[in-house]
C-alpha positions in Angstrom: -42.6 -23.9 19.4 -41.2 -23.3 22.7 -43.7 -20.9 23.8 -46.6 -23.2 22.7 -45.2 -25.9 24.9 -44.4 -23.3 27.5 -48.1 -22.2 27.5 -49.2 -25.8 27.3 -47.4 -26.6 30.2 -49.1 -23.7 32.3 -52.0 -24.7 31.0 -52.0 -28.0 32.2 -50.6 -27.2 35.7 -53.7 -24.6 36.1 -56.0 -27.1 35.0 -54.6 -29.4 37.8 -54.8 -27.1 40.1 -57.9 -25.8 39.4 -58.8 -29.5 39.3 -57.9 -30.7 42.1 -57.4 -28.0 44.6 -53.4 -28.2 44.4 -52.2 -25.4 46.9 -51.1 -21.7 44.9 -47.8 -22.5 46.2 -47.3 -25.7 45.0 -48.4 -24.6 41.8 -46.0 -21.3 42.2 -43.0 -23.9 42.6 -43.9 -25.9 39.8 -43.9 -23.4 37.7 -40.3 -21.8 38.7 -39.2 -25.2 38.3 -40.7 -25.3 34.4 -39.3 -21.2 34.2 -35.4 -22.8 35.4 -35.9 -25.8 32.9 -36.0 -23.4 30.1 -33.4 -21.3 31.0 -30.9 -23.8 31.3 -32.8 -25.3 27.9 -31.6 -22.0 26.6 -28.4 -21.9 28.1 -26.9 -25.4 26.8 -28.1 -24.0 23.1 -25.8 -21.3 23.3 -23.0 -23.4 24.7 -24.1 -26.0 21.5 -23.6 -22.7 19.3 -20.6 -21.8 21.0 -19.2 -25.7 20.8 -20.0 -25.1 17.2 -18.0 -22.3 16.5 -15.0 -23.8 17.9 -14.8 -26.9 16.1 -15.6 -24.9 12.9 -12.5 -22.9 13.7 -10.4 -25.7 15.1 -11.3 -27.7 11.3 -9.9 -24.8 10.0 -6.4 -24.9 11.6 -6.2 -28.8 10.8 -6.1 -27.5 7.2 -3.9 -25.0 7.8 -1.5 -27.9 9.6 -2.2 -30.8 6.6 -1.2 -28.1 4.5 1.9 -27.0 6.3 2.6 -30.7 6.6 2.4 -31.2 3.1 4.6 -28.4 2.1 7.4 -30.0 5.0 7.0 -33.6 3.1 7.6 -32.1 -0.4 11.1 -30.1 0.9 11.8 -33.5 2.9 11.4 -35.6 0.2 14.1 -32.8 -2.3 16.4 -32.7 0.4 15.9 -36.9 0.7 16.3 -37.2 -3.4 19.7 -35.0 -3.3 21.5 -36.8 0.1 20.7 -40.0 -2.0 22.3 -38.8 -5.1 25.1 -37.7 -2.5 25.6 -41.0 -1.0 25.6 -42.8 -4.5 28.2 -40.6 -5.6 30.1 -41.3 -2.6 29.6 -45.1 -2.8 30.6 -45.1 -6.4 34.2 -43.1 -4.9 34.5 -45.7 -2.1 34.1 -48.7 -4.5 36.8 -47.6 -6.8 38.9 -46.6 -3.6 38.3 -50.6 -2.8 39.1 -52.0 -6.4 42.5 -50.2 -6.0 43.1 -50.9 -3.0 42.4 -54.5 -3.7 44.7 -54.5 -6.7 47.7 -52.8 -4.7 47.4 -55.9 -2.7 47.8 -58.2 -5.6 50.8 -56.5 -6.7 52.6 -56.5 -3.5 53.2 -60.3 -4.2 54.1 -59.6 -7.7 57.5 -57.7 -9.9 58.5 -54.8 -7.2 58.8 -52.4 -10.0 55.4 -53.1 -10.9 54.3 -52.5 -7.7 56.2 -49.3 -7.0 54.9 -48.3 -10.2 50.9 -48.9 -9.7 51.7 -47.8 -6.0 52.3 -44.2 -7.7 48.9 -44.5 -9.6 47.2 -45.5 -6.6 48.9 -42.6 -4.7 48.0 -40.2 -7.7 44.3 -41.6 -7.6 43.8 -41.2 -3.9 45.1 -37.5 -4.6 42.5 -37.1 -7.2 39.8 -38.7 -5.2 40.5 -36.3 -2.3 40.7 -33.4 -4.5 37.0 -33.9 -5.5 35.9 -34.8 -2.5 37.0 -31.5 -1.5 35.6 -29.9 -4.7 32.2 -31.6 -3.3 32.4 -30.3 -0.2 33.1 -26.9 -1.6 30.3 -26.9 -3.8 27.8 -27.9 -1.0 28.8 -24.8 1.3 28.6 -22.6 -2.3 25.2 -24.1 -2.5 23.9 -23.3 1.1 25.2 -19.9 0.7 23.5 -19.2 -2.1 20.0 -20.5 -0.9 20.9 -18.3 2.4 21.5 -15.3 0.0 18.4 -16.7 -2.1 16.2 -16.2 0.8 17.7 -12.8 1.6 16.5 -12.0 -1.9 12.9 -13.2 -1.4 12.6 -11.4 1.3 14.3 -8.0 0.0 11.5 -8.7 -3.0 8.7 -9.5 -0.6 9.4 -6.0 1.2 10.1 -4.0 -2.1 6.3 -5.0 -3.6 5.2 -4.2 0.0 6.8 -0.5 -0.6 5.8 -0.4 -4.2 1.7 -1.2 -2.9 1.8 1.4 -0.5 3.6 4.0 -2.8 0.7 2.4 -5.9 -2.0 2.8 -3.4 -0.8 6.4 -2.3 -0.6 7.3 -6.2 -4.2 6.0 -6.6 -5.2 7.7 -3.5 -3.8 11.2 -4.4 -5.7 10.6 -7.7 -8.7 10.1 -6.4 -8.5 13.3 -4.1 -7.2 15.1 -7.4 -10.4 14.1 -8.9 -12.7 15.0 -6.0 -10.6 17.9 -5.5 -10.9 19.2 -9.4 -15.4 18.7 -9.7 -15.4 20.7 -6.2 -13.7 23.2 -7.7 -15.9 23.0 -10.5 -19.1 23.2 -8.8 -18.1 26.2 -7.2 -17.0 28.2 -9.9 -19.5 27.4 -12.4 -20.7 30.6 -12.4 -17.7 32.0 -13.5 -16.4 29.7 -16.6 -17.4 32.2 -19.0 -15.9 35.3 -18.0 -12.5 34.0 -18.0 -12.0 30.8 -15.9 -11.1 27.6 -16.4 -10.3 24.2 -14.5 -8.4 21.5 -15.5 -5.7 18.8 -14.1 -2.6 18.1 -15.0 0.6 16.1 -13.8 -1.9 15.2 -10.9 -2.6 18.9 -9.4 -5.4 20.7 -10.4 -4.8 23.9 -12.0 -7.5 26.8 -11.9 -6.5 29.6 -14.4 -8.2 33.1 -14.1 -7.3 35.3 -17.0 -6.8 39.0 -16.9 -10.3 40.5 -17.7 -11.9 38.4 -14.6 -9.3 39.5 -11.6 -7.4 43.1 -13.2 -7.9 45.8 -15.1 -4.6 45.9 -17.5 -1.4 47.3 -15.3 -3.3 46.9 -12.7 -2.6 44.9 -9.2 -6.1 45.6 -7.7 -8.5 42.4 -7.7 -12.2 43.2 -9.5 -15.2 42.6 -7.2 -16.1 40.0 -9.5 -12.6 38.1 -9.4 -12.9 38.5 -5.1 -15.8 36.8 -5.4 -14.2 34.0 -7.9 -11.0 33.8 -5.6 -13.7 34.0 -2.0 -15.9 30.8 -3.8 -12.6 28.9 -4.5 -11.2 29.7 -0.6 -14.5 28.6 0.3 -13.2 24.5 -1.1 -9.9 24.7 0.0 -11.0 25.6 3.8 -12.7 22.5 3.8 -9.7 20.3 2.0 -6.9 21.4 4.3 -4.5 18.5 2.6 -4.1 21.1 -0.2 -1.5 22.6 -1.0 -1.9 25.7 -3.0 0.5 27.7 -5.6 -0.7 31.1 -7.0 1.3 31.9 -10.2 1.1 36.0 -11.7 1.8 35.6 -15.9 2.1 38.5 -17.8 2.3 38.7 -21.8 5.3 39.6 -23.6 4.6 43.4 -23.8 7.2 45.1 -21.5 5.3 46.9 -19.0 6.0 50.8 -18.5 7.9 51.4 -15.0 6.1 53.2 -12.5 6.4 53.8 -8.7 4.7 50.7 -7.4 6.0 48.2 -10.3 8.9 48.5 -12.2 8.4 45.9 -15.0 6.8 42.5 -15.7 8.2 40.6 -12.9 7.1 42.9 -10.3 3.8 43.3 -11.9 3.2 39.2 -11.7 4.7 39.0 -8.4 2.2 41.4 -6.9 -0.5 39.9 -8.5 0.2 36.6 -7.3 0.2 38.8 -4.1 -3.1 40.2 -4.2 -4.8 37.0 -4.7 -3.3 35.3 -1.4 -4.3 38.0 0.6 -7.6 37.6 -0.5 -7.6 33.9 0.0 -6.0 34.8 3.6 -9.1 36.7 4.5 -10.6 32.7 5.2 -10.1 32.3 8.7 -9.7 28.7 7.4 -6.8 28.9 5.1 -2.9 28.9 6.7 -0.6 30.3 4.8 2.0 27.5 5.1 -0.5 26.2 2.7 0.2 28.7 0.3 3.0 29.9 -2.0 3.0 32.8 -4.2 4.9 33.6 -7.4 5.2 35.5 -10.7 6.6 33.9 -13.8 6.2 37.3 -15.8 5.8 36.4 -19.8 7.9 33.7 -20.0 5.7 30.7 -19.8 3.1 31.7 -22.1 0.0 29.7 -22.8 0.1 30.6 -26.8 4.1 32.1 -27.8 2.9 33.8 -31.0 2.0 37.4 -31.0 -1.5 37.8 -31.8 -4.0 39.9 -29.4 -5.9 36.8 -28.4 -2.8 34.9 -27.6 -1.5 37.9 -25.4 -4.8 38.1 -23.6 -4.7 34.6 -22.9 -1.0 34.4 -21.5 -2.2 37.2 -19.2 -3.5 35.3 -16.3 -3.3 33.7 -12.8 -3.0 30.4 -12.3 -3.7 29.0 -8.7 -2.4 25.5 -8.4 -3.9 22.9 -6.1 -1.8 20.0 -4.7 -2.6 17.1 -2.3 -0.1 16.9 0.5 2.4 13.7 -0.7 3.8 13.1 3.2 3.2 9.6 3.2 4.5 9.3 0.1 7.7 11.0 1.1 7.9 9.2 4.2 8.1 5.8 1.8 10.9 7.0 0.0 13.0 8.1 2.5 12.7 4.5 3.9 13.9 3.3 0.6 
């Protein structure tokens, strides 16, 4: 619309000036004049946006105030209702105070005895009366402490659901990456989940279990070619996750192993296969071995305990155990 009126307007000014001779530099400074109009036409609609936008956000904080208010009437009006109940308590106090007071007068023109008497009542009253004035005042310090220590509370609360967000949002996180972390793994090993290999998670780690016939030949502590490439696919993930940490655990069955030169019995045979398969996952450029721990269990935390071939070839296996880094969650509970 404003360039139609724009163009209008030059329109009309070359009509006049084709119409009745006007000069080429009056018509040039009319039509600067019409140029300047529309800037500052442009100019107070962005100050009118601008305007706008602070008496939206300037509405907003008069909420925020009325509300504040609001909240600063209701506690007024609590602490308004209990000085009232304090006040009628203590006018009821003074008003009994005056009624003895009023009859200890009387007396004092009446039987001396008698007035000796009710002067020991009155005295004994005024005791009492002091003594639970004192009991009031005692219980009104008791009850600002204990909205001081109630606030300290609310805010030990308030700062404990903050930890137990960040330590829920940590757990959720670590899950996530445990998942991620566990179809990566996965995809790369696909090609080798039936000769021996399996993935799975558990206790949030993801656990990637190679049995015998895939990485050794039996006694053995030399890696296959087709168990290098296995572990070399694997090494190939965890370059790219370096918030892994990684655990490679020998198992042997529950045969004892013949003692040679090299290995002397089960333990040393896990051990070095555990071993053998970080130095081939040390051969990534990638990979640092502060990453990596490695560690033979030898038979005694079998996969099937009975004694049967298939169970024995099953509990003869390497287990490589993937971990996100828990810093930040550490770094939590050391706060705690």
């Amino acid at each position: 619309m404003q360039l139609k009126i724009k163009s209008f307007i030059q329109v009309l000014f070359l009509s006049i000036l084709l119409a009745g001779c006007v000069p080429a530099k009056q018509f040039e400074a009319l039509q600067d004049k019409s140029d300047k109009c529309d800037q500052e036409r442009e100019i107070l609609k962005e100050e009118n946006r601008n305007f706008s936008v602070e008496n939206t956000e300037l509405k907003s904080k008069i909420d925020v105030f009325k509300n504040q208010l609001s909240e600063l009437q209701k506690d007024s009006i609590d602490r308004e209702t209990k000085l009232r109940t304090f006040e009628m308590k203590y006018d009821r106090l003074n008003r009994s105070y005056t009624d003895l007071q009023q009859t200890q007068d009387n007396l004092l023109k009446g039987n001396v005895e008698e007035t000796r008497r009710l002067l020991k009542e009155l005295q004994t009253t005024q005791s009492g009366l002091q003594t639970k004035e004192d009991k009031l005042r005692t219980l009104e310090d008791n009850l600002r402490l204990e909205r001081t220590n109630l606030d300290k509370l609310k805010k030990e609360i308030e700062s404990q659901n903050t930890r137990l967000i960040e330590l829920e949002s940590i757990l959720n996180r670590k899950d996530s990456v445990v998942a991620a972390l566990k179809d990566k793994v996965s995809k790369a090993l696909l090609g080798f989940s039936d000769k021996g290999l399996a993935v799975e998670t558990k206790n949030g780690k993801v656990y990637v279990s190679l049995e015998e016939q895939l990485l050794f030949k039996s006694g053995s502590t030399i890696v296959d070619p087709k168990g290098v490439a296995a572990i070399k696919k694997l090494a190939e993930v965890l370059e790219k996750n370096k918030d892994i940490n990684i655990m490679v655990e020998g198992h042997t069955d529950d045969v004892p192993y013949i003692a040679s030169e090299s290995i002397k019995d089960n333990w040393d045979l896990s051990v070095k296969r555990a071993t053998a398969i970080v130095r081939i996952l040390m051969e990534n450029p990638g990979i640092e071995g502060s990453r990596i721990i490695a560690s033979g269990r030898s038979k005694y935390i079998p996969v099937d305990p009975s004694i049967a071939p298939d169970a024995r070839r099953k509990n003869r296996r390497t287990e490589i155990i993937l971990t996100p880094k828990l810093d930040e969650l550490f770094q939590i509970l050391e706060t705690n």
